[in-house]
N, C-alpha and C positions, 0 to 999 in steps of 0.2 A: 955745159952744166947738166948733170945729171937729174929729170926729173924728179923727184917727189912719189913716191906710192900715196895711191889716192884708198883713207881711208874707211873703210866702210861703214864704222862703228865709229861715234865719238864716245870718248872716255865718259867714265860715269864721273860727276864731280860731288862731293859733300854739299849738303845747302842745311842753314841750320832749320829748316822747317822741319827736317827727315830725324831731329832729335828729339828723344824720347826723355830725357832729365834723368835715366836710369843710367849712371857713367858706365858700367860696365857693359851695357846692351848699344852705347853708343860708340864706343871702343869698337867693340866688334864688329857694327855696321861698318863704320869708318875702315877697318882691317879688311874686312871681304869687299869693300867696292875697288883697296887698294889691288887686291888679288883679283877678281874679274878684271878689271882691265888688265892684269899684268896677264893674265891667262888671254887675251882676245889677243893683246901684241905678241904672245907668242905663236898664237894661232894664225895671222897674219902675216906675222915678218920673215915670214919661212923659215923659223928653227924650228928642230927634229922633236918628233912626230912623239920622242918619248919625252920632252918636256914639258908637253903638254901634255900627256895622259899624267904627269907626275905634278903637274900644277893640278889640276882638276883632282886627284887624291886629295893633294893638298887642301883646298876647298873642300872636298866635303870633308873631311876632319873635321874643320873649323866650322862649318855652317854646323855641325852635329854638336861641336862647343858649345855653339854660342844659341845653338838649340835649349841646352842646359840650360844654359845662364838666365835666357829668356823665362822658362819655364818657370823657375825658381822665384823671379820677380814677379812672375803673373799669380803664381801661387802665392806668396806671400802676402799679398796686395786683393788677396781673394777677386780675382776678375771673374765676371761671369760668363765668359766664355773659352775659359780658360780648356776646359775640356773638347771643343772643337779646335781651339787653335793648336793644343797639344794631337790633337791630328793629323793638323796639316802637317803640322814637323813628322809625323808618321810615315804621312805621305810622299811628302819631302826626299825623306832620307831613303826609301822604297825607289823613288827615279833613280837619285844622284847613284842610290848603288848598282841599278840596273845600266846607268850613263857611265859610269868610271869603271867597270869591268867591261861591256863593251869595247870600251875605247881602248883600254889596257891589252884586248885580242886581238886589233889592228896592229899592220905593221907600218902601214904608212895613210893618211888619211885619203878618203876616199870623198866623195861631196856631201853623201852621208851621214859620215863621220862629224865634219866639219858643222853640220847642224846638228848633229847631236850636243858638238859643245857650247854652240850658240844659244840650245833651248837647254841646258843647265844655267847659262849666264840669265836667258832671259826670265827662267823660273823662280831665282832665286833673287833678281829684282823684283818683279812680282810680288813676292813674297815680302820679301825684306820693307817696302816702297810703299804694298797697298795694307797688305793685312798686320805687318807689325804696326805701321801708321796708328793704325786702327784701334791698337791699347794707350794711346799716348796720353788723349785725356783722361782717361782711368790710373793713367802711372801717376799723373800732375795730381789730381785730385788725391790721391792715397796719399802722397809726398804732405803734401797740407794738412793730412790729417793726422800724421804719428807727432 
């Protein structure tokens, strides 16, 4: 019987603490946890080196979406920190493009590399996890008030 690859990362799962009542911002969470994991098993299971620079585009597309999406409800919803969190999506989107053009001028990963896509995955946990968290009571309270 052939062992088992022993994994390094366990999968991110949905918990409904991580929902925000904004369907469309919970959508998206839910779609980019589905895509980091799918980008880590690809980055693990040993396929080629251009599926994962092509998952990782893929990803930031979508974190840049749903960058949108967010924005548009925090502005809506007048948050008051609305203008710092709209920078961190600044910021954000400043790495992932610096991380997915890098990665896209590799031919095959190097150890490097390899944390390069590790610290996209774990930025945009981070992000996603601690500081979207972070407008949740503000989205519930605004929801009660229209």
């Amino acid at each position: 019987m052939a062992e088992k690859a022993v994994r390094p990362l366990s999968p991110l799962v949905w918990l409904p603490t991580f929902a925000t009542d904004e369907e469309d911002v919970d959508r998206q969470h839910r779609k980019l946890m589905v895509d980091i994991n799918e980008l880590t098993n690809l980055l693990f299971d040993g396929h080629p080196w251009s599926l994962v620079v092509a998952k990782s585009r893929e990803l930031r597309e979508e974190s840049i979406e749903h960058f949108r999406t967010e924005e548009e409800v925090l502005k809506k919803t007048v948050y008051a920190r609305f203008n710092q969190h709209q920078a961190d999506h600044r910021h954000l989107v400043g790495q992932l493009d610096d991380i997915v053009e890098h990665l896209a001028g590799q031919r095959r990963a190097s150890r490097a590399d390899i944390e390069a896509v590790l610290y996209l995955r774990s930025m945009l946990i981070d992000h996603f996890f601690r500081k979207d968290i972070a407008y949740k009571s503000h989205v519930l309270i605004s929801r009660r008030k229209r």
